[in-house]
N, CA, C and O atoms as CSV, one atom per row, in Angstrom:
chain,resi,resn,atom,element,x,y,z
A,1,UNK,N,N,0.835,-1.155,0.000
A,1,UNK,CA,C,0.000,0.000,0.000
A,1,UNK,C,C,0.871,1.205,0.000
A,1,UNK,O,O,2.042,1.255,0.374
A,2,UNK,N,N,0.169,2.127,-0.451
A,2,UNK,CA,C,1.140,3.412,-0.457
A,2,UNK,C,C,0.991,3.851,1.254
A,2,UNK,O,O,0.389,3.243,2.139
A,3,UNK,N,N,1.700,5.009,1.326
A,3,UNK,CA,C,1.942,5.709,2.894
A,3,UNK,C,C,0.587,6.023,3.396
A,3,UNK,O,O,-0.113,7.012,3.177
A,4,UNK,N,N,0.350,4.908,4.160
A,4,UNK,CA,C,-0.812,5.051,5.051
A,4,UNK,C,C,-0.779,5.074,6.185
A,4,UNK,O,O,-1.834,4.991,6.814
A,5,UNK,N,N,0.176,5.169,6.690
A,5,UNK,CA,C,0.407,5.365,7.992
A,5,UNK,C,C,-0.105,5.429,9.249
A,5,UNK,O,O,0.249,4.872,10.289
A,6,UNK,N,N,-1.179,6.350,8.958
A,6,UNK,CA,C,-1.647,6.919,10.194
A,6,UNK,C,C,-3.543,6.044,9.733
A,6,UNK,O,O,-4.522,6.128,10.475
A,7,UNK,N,N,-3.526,5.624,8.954
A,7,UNK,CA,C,-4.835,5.119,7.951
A,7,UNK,C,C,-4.475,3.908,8.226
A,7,UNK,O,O,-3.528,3.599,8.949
A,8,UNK,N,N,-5.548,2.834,7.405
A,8,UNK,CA,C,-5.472,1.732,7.912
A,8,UNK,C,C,-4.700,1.148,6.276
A,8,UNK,O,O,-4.464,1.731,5.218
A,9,UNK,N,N,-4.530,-0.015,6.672
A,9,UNK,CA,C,-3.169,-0.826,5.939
A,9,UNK,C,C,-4.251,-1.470,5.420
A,9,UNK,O,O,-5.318,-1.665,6.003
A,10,UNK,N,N,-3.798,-1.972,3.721
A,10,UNK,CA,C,-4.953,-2.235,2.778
A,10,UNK,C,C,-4.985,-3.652,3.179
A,10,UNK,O,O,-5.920,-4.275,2.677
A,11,UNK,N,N,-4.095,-4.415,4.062
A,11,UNK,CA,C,-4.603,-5.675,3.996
A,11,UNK,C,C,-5.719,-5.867,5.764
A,11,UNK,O,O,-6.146,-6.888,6.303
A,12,UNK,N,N,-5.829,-4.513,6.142
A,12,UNK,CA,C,-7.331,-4.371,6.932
A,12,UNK,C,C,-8.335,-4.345,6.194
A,12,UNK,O,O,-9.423,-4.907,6.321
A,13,UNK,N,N,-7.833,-3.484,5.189
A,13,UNK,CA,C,-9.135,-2.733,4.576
A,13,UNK,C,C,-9.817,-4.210,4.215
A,13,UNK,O,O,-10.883,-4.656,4.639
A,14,UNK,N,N,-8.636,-4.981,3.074
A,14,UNK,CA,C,-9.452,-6.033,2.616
A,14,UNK,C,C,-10.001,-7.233,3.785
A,14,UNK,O,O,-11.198,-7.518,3.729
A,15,UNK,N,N,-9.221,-7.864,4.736
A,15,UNK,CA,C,-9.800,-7.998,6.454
A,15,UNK,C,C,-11.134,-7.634,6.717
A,15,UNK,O,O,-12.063,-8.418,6.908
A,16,UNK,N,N,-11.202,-5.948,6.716
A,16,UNK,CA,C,-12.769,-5.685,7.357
A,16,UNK,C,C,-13.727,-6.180,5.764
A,16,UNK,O,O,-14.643,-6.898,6.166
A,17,UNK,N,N,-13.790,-6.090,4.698
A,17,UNK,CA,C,-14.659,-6.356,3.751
A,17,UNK,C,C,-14.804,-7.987,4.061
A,17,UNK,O,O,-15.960,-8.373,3.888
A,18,UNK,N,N,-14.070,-8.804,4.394
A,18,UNK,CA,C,-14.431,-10.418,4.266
A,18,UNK,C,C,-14.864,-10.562,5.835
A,18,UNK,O,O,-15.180,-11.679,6.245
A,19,UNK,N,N,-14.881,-9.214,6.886
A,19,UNK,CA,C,-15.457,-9.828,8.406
A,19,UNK,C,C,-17.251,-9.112,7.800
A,19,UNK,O,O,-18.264,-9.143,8.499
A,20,UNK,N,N,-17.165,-8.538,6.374
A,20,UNK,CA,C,-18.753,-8.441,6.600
A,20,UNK,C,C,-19.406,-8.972,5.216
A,20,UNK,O,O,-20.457,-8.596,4.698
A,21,UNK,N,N,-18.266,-10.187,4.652
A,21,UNK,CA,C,-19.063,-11.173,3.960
A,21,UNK,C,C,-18.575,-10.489,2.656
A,21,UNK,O,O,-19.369,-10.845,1.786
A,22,UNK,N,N,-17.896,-9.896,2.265
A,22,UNK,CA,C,-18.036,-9.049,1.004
A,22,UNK,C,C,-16.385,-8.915,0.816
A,22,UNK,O,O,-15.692,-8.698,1.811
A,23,UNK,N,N,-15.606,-9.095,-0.900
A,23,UNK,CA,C,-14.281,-9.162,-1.360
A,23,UNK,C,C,-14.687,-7.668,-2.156
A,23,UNK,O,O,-15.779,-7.140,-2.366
A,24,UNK,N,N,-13.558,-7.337,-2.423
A,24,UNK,CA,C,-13.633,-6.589,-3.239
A,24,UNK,C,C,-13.733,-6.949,-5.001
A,24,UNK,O,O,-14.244,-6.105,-5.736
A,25,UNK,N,N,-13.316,-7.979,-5.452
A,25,UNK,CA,C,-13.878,-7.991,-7.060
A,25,UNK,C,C,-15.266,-7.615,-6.774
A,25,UNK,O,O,-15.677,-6.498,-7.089
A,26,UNK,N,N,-16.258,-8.766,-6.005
A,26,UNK,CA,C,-17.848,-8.420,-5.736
A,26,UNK,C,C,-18.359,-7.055,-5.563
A,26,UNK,O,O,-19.297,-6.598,-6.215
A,27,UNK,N,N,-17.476,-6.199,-4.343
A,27,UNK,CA,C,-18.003,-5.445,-4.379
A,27,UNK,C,C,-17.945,-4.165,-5.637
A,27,UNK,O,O,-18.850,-3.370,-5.891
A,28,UNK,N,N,-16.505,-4.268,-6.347
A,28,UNK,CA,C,-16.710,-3.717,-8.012
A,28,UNK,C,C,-17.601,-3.850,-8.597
A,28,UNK,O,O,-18.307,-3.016,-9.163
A,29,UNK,N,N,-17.694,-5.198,-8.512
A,29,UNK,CA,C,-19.067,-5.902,-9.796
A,29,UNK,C,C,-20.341,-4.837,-9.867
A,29,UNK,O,O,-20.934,-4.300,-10.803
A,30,UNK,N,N,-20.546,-4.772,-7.606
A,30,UNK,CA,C,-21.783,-4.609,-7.443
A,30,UNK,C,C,-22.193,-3.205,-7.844
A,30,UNK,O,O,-23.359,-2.821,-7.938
A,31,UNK,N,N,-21.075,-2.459,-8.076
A,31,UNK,CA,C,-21.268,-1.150,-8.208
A,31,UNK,C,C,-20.560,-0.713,-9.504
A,31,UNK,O,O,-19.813,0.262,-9.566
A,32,UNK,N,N,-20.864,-1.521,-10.528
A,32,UNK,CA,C,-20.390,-1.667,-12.164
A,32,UNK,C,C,-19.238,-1.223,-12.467
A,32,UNK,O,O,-19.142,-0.764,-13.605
A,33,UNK,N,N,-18.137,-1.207,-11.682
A,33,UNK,CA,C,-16.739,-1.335,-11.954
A,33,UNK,C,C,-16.153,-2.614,-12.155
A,33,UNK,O,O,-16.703,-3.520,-11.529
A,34,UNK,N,N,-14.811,-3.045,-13.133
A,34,UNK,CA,C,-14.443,-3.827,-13.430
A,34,UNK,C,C,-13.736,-4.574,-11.772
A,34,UNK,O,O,-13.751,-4.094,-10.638
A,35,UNK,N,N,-13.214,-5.802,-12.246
A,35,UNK,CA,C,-13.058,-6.783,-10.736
A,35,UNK,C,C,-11.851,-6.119,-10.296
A,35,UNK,O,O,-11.734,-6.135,-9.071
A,36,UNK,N,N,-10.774,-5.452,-11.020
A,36,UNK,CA,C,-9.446,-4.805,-10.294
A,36,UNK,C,C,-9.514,-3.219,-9.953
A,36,UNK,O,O,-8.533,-2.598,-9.543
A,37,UNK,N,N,-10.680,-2.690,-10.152
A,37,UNK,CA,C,-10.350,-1.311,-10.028
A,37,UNK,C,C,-10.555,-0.973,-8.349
A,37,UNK,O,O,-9.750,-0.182,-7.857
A,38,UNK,N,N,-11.662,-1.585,-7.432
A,38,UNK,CA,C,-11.243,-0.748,-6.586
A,38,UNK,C,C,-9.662,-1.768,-5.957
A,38,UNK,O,O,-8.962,-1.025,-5.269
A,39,UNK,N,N,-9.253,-2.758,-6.043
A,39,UNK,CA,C,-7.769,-3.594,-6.228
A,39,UNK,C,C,-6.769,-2.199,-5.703
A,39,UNK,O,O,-6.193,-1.847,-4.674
A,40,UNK,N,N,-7.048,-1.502,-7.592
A,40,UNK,CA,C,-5.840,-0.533,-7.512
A,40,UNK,C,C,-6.195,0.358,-6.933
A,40,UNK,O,O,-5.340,1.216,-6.713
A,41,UNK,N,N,-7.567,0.590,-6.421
A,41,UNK,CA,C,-7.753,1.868,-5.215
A,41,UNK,C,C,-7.356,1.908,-4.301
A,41,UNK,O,O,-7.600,2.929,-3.658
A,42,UNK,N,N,-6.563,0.919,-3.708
A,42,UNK,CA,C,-6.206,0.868,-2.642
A,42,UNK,C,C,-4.461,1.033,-2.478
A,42,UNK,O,O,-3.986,1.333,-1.383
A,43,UNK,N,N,-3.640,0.817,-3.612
A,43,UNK,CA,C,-2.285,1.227,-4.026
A,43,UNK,C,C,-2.400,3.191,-4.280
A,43,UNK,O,O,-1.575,4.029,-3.915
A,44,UNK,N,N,-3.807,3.430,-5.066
A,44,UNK,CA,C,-3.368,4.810,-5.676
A,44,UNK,C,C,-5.372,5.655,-5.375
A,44,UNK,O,O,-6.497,5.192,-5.188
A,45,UNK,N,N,-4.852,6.813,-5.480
A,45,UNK,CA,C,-6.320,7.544,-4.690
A,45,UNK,C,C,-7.094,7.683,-5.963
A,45,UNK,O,O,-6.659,8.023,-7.063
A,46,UNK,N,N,-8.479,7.319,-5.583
A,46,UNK,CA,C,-9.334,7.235,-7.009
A,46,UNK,C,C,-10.670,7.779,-6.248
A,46,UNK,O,O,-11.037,7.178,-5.238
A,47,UNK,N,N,-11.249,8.670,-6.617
A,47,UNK,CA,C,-12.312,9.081,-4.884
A,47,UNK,C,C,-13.390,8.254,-5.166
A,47,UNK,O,O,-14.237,8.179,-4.275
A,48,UNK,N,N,-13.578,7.600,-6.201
A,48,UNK,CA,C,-15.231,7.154,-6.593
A,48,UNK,C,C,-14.574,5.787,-5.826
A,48,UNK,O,O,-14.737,5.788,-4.606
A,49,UNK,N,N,-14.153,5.105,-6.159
A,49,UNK,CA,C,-13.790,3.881,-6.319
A,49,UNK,C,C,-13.274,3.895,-4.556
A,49,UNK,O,O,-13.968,3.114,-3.904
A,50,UNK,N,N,-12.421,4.483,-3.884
A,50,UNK,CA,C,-12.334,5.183,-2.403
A,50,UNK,C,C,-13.739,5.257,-1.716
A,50,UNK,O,O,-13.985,4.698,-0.648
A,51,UNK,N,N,-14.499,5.886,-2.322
A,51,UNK,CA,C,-15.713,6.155,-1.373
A,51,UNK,C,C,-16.722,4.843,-1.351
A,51,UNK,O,O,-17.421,4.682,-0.351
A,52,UNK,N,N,-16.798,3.939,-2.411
A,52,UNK,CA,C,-17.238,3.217,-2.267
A,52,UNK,C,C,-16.856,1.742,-1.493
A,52,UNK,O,O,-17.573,0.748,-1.377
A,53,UNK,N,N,-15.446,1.969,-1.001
A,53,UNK,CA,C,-15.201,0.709,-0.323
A,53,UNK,C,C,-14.894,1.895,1.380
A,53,UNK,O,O,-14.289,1.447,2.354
A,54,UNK,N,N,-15.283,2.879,1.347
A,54,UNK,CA,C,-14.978,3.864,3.035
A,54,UNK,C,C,-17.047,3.637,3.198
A,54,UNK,O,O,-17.640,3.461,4.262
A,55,UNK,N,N,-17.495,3.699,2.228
A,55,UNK,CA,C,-19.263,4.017,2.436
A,55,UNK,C,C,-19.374,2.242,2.892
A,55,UNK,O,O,-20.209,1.963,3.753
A,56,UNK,N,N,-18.872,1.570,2.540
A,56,UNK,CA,C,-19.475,-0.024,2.626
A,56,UNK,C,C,-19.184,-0.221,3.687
A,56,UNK,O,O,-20.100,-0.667,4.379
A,57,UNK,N,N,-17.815,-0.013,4.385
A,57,UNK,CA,C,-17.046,0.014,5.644
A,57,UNK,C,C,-17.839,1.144,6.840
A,57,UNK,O,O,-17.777,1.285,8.061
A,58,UNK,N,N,-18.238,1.503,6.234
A,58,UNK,CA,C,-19.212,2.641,7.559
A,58,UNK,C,C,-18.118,3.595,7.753
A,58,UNK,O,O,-18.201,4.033,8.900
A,59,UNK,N,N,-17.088,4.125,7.094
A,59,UNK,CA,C,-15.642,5.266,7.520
A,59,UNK,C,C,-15.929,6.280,6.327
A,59,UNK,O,O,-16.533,6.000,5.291
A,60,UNK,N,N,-15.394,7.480,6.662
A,60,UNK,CA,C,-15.143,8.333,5.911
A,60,UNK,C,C,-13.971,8.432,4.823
A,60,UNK,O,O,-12.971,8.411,5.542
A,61,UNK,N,N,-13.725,8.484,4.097
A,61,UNK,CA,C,-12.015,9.045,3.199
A,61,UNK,C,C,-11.291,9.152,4.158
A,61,UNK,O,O,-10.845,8.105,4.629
A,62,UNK,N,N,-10.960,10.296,4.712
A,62,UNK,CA,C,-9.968,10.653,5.462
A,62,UNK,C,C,-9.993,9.393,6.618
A,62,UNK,O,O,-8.818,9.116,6.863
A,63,UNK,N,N,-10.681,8.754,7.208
A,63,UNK,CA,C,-10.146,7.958,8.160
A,63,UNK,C,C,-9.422,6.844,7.661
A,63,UNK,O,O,-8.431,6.414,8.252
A,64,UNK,N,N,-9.877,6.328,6.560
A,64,UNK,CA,C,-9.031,5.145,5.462
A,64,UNK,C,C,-7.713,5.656,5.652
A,64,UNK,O,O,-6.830,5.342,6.450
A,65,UNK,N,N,-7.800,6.902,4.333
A,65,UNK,CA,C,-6.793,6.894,3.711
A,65,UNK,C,C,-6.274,8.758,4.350
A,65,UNK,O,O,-6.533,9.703,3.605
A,66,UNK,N,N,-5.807,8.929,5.267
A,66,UNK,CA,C,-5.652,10.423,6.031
A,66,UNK,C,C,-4.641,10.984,5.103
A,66,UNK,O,O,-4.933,12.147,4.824
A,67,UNK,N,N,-3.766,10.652,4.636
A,67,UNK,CA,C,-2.474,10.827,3.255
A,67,UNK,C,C,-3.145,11.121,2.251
A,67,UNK,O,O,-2.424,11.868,1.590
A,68,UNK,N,N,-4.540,10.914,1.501
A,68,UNK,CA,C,-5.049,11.215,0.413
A,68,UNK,C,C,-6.258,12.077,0.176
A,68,UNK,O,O,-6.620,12.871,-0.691
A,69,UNK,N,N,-6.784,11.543,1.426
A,69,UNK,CA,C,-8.379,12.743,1.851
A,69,UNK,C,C,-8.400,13.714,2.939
A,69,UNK,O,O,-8.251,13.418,4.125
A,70,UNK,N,N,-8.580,14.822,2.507
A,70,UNK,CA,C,-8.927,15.900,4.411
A,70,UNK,C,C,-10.232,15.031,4.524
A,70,UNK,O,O,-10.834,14.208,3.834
A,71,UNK,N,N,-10.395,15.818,6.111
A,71,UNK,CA,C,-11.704,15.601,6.753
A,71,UNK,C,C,-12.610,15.650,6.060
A,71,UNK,O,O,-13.523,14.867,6.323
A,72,UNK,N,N,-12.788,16.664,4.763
A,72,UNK,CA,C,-13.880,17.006,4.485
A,72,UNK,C,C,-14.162,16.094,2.901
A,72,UNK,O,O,-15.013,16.231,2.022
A,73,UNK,N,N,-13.016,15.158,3.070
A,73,UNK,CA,C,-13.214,14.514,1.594
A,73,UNK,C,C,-12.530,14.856,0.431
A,73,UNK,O,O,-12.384,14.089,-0.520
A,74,UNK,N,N,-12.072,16.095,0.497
A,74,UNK,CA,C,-11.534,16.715,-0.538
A,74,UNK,C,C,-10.114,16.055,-1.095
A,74,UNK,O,O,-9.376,16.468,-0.201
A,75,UNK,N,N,-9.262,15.318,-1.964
A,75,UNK,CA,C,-8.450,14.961,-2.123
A,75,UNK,C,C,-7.163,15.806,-2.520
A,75,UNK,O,O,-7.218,16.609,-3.452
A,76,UNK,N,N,-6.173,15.631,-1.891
A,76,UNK,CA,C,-4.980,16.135,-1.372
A,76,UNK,C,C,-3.855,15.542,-2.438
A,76,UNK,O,O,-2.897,16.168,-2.890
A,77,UNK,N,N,-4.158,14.423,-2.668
A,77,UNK,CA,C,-2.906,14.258,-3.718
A,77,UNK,C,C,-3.449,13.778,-4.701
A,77,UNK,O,O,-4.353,12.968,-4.494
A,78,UNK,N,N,-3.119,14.081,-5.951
A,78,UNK,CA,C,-3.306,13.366,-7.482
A,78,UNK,C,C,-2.778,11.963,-7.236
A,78,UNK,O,O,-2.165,11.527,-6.262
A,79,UNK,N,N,-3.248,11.233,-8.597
A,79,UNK,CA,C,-2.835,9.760,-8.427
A,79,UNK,C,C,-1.620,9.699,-8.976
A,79,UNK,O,O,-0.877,8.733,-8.801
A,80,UNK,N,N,-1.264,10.881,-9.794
A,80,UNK,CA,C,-0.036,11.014,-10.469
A,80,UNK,C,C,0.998,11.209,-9.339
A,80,UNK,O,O,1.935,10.510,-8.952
A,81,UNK,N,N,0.689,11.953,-9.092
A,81,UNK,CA,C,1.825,12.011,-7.448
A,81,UNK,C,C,2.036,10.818,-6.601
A,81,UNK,O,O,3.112,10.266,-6.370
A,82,UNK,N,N,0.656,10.442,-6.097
A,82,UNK,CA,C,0.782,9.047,-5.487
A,82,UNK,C,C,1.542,8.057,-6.032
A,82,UNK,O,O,2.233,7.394,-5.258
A,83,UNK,N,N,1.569,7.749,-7.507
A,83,UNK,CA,C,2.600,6.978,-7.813
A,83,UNK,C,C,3.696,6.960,-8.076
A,83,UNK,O,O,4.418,5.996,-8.332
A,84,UNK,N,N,4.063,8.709,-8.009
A,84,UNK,CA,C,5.780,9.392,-8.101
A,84,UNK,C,C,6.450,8.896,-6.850
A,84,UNK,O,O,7.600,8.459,-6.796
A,85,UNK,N,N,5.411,9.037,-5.620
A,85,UNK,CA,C,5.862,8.775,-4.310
A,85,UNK,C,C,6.082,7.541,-4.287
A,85,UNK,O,O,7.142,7.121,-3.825
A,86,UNK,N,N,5.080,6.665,-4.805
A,86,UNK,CA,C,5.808,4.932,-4.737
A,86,UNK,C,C,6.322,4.203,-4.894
A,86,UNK,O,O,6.560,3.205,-4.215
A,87,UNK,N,N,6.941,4.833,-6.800
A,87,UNK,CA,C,8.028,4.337,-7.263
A,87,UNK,C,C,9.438,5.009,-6.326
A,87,UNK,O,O,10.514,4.412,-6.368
A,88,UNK,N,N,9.275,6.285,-5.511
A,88,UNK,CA,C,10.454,6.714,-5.352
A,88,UNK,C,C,10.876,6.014,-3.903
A,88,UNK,O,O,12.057,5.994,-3.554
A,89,UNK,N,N,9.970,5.524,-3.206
A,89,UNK,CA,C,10.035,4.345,-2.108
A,89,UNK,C,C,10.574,3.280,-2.554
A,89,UNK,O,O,11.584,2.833,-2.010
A,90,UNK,N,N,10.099,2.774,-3.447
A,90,UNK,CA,C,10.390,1.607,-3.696
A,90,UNK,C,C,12.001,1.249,-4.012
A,90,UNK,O,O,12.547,0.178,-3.744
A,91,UNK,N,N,12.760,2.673,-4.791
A,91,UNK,CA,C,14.054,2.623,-5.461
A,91,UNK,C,C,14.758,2.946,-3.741
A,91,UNK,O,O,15.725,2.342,-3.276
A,92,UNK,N,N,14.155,3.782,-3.199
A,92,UNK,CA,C,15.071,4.088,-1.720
A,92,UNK,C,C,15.221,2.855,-1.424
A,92,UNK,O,O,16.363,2.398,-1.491
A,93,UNK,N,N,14.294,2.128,-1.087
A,93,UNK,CA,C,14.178,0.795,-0.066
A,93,UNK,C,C,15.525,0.057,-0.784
A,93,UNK,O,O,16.504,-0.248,-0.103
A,94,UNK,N,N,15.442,-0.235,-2.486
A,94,UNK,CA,C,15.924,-1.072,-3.094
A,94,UNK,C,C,17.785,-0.347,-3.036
A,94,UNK,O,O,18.797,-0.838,-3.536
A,95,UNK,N,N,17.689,0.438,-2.546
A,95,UNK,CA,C,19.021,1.312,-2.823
A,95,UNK,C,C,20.031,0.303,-1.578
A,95,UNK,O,O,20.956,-0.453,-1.876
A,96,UNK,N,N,19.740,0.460,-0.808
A,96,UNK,CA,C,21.177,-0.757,0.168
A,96,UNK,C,C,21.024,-1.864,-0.181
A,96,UNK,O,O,21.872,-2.557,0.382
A,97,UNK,N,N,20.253,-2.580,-0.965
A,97,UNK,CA,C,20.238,-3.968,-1.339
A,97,UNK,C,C,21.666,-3.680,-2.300
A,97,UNK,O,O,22.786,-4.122,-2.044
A,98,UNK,N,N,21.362,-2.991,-3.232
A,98,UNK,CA,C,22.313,-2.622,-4.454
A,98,UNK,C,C,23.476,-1.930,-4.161
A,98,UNK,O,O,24.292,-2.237,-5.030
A,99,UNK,N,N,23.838,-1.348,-3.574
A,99,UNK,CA,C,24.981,-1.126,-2.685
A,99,UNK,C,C,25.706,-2.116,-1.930
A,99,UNK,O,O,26.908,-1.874,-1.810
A,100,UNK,N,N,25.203,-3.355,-1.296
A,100,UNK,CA,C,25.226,-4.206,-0.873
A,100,UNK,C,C,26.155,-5.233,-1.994
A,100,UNK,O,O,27.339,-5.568,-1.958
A,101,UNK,N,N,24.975,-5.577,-3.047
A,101,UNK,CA,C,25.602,-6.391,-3.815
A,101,UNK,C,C,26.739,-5.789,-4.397
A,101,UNK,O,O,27.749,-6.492,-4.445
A,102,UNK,N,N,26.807,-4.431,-4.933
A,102,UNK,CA,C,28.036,-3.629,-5.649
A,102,UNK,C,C,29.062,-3.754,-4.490
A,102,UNK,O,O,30.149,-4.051,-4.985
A,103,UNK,N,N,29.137,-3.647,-3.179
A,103,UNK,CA,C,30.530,-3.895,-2.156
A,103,UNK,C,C,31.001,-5.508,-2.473
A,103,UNK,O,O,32.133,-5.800,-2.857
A,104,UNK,N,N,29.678,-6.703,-2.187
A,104,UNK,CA,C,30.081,-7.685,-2.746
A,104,UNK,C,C,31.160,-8.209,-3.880
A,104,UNK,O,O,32.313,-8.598,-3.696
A,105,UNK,N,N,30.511,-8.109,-4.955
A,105,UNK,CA,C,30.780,-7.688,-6.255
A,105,UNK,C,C,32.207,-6.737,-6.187
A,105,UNK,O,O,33.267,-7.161,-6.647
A,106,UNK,N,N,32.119,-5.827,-5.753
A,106,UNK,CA,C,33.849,-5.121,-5.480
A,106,UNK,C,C,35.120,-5.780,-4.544
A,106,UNK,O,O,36.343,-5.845,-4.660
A,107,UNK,N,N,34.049,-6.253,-3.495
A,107,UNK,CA,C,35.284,-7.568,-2.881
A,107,UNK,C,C,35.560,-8.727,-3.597
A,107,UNK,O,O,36.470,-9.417,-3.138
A,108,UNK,N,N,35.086,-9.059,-4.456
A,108,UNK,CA,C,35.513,-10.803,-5.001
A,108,UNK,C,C,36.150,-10.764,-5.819
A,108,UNK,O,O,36.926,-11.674,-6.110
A,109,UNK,N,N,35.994,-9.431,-6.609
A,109,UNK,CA,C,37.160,-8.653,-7.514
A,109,UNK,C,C,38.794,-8.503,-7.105
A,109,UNK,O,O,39.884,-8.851,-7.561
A,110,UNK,N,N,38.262,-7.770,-5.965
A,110,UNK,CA,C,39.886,-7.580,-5.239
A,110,UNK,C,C,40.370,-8.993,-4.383
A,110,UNK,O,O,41.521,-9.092,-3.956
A,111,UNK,N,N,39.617,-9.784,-4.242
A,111,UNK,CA,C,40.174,-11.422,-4.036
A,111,UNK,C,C,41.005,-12.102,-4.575
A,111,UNK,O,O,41.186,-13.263,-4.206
């Protein structure tokens, strides 16, 4: 999931939908979206597709997802951003792995 921090972690989100009988492909279906879209609502902010799995859950936007919605619903970051931010996590995280292997890789050399 992207930085949710202070929000709940998408593998609650999907948790609370199966403690009230309901997955998310179904609940797409039920509300004529394809079986992966609200999927990727939960990686990147989409408000339709957002409100309909915060309205099923009995929560507001902002309590889900506090990083993507104010209080009042209004959305705070584009999805374009949201995914600038995730790829650029993802390369941080991956950055001492690769440093790692490059010291490796530089010692077996000088061996």
């Amino acid at each position: 999931m992207t930085s949710n921090h202070a929000g709940w972690h998408r593998a609650d989100i999907i948790a609370a939908l199966h403690k009230r009988g309901q997955n998310l492909t179904s609940l797409a279906r039920a509300n004529g979206y394809g079986d992966s879209t609200l999927r990727a609502s939960l990686c990147y902010p989409a408000k339709t597709p957002n409100r309909i799995i915060a309205e099923f859950l009995g929560e507001g936007l902002h309590a889900i997802w506090p990083d993507w919605y104010a209080p009042d619903g209004t959305q705070l970051i584009t999805t374009r951003e949201a995914i600038r931010r995730s790829r650029a996590r993802r390369v941080q995280k991956a950055a001492p792995d690769r440093q790692q292997a490059a010291s490796a890789l530089t010692a077996e050399g000088a061996a």
